[in-house]
Backbone bond lengths (Angstrom), bond angles and torsions (degrees), N, CA, C in turn:
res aa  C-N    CA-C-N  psi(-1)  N-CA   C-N-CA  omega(-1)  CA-C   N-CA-C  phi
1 X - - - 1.442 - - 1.522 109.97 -
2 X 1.423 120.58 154.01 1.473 127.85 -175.50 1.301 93.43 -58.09
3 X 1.449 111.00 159.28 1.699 125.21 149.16 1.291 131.32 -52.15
4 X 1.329 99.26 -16.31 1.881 110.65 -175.01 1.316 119.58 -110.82
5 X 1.582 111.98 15.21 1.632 121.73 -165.35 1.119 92.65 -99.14
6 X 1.567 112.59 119.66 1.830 126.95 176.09 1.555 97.35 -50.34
7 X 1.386 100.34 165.01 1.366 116.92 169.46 1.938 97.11 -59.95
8 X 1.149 128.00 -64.46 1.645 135.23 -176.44 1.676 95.40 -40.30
9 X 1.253 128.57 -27.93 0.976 106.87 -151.19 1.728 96.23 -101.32
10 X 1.128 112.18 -23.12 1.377 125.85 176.80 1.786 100.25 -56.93
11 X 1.346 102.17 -71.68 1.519 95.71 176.28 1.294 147.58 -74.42
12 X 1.365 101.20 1.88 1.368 109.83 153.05 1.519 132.38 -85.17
13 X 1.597 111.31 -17.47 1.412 119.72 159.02 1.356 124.97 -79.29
14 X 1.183 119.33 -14.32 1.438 142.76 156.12 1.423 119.47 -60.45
15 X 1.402 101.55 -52.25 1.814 114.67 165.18 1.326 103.50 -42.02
16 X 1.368 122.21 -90.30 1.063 154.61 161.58 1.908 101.13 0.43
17 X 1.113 125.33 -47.97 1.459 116.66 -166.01 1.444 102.40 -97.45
18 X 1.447 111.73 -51.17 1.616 133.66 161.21 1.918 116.38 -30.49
19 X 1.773 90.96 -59.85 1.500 89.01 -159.85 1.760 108.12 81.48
20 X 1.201 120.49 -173.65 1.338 138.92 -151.28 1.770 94.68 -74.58
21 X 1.131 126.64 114.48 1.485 119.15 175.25 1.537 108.93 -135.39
22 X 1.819 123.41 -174.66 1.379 113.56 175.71 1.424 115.03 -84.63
23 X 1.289 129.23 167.89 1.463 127.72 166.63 1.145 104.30 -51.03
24 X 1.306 139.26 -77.55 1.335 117.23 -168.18 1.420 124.23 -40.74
25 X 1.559 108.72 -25.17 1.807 106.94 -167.54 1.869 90.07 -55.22
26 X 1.748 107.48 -56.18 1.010 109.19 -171.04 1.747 131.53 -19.67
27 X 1.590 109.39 -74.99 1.236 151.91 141.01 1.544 99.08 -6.01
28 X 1.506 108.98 -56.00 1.631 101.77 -165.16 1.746 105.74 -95.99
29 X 1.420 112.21 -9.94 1.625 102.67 173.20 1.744 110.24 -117.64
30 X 1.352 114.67 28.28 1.132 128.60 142.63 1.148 125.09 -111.04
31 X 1.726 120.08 70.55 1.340 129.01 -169.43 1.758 123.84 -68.52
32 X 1.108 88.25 -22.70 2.246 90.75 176.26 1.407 99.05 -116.10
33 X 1.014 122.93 37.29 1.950 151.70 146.55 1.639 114.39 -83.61
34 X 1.065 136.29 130.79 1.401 118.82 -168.57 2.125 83.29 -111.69
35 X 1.031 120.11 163.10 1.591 123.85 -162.61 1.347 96.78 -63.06
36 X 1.680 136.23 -57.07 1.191 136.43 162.35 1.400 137.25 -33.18
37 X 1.388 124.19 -41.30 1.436 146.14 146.17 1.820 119.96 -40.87
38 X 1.477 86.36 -48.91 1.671 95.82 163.30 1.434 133.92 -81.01
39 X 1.119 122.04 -48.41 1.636 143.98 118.41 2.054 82.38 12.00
40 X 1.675 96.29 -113.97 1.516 102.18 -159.21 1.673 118.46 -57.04
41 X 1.604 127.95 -11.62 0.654 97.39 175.70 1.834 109.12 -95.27
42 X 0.908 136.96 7.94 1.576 153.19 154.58 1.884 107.89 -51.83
43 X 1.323 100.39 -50.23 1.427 113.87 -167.91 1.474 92.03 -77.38
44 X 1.288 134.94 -62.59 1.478 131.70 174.20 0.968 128.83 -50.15
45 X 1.995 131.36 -12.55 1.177 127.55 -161.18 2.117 84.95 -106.36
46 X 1.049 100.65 -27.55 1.715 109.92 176.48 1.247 108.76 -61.69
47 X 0.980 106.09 -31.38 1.952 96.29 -159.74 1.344 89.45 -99.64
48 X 1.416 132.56 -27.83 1.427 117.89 174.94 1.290 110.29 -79.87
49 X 1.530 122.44 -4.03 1.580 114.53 -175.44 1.786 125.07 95.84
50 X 1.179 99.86 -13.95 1.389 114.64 165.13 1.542 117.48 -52.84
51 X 1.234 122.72 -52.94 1.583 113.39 -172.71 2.065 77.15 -129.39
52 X 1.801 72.47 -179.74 1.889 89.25 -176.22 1.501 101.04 -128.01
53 X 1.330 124.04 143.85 1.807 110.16 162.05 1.220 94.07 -133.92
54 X 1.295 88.06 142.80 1.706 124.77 -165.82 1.630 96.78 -106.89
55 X 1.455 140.77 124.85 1.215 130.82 169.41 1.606 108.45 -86.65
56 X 1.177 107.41 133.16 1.479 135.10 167.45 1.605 120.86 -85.12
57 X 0.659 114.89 -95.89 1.918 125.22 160.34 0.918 121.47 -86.54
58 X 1.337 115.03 -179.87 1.683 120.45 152.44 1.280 134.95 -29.47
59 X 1.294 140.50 54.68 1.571 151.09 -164.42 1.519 120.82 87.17
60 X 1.582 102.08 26.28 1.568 98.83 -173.50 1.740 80.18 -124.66
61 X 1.342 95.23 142.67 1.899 116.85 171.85 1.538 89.38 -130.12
62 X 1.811 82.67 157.45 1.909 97.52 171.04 1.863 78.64 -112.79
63 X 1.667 116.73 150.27 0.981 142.27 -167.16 1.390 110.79 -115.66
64 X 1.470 128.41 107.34 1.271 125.98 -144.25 1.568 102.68 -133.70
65 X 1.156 123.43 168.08 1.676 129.63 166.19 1.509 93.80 -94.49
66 X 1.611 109.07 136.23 1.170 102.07 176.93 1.723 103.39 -83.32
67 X 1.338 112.26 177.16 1.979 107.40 174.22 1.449 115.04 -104.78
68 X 0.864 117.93 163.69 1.338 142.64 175.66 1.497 95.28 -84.47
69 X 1.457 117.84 -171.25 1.704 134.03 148.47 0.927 106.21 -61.55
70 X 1.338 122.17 -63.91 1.348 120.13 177.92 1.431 133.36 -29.04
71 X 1.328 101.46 -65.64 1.735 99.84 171.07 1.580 86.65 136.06
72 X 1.274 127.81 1.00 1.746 119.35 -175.78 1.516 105.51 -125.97
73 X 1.592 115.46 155.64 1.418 109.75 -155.56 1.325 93.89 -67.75
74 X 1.898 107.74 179.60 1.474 106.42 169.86 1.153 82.93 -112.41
75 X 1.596 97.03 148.26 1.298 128.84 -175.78 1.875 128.02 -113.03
76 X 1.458 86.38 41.87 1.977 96.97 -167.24 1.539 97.49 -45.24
77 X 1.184 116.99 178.75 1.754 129.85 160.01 1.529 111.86 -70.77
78 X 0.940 73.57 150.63 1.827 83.94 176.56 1.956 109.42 -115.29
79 X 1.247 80.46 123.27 1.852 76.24 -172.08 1.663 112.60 -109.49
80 X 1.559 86.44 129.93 1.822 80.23 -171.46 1.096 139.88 -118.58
């Protein structure tokens, strides 16, 4: 990935190849991400509507694209 690709932007191209996985998957295939970095940018891409987390257990979410009508993620900008 470029040098200039936000942390958000890392994990949303990750989404993108992945599809719907757990937070940790996240965490572990964003390797020059430190867990905290991933952490907020997860929490920031949610609250803007970009991804969805679904809770699973006790502090574990699967991290999802939310849908459109369509059936394909929405893909707003990400501003950084």
């Amino acid at each position: 990935m470029a040098p200039h690709t936000t942390a958000e932007d890392q994990v949303i191209e990750m989404m993108l190849h992945l599809g719907p996985c757990d937070s940790e998957d996240v965490v572990c295939q964003c390797t020059n991400l430190t867990w905290n970095r991933v952490f907020l940018a997860v929490d920031r891409l949610s609250r803007s509507g970009e991804l969805g987390l679904v809770p699973r257990d006790r502090g574990m979410y699967t991290v999802t694209f939310p849908h459109r009508q369509d059936g394909r993620p929405d893909r707003r900008s990400l501003s950084s």
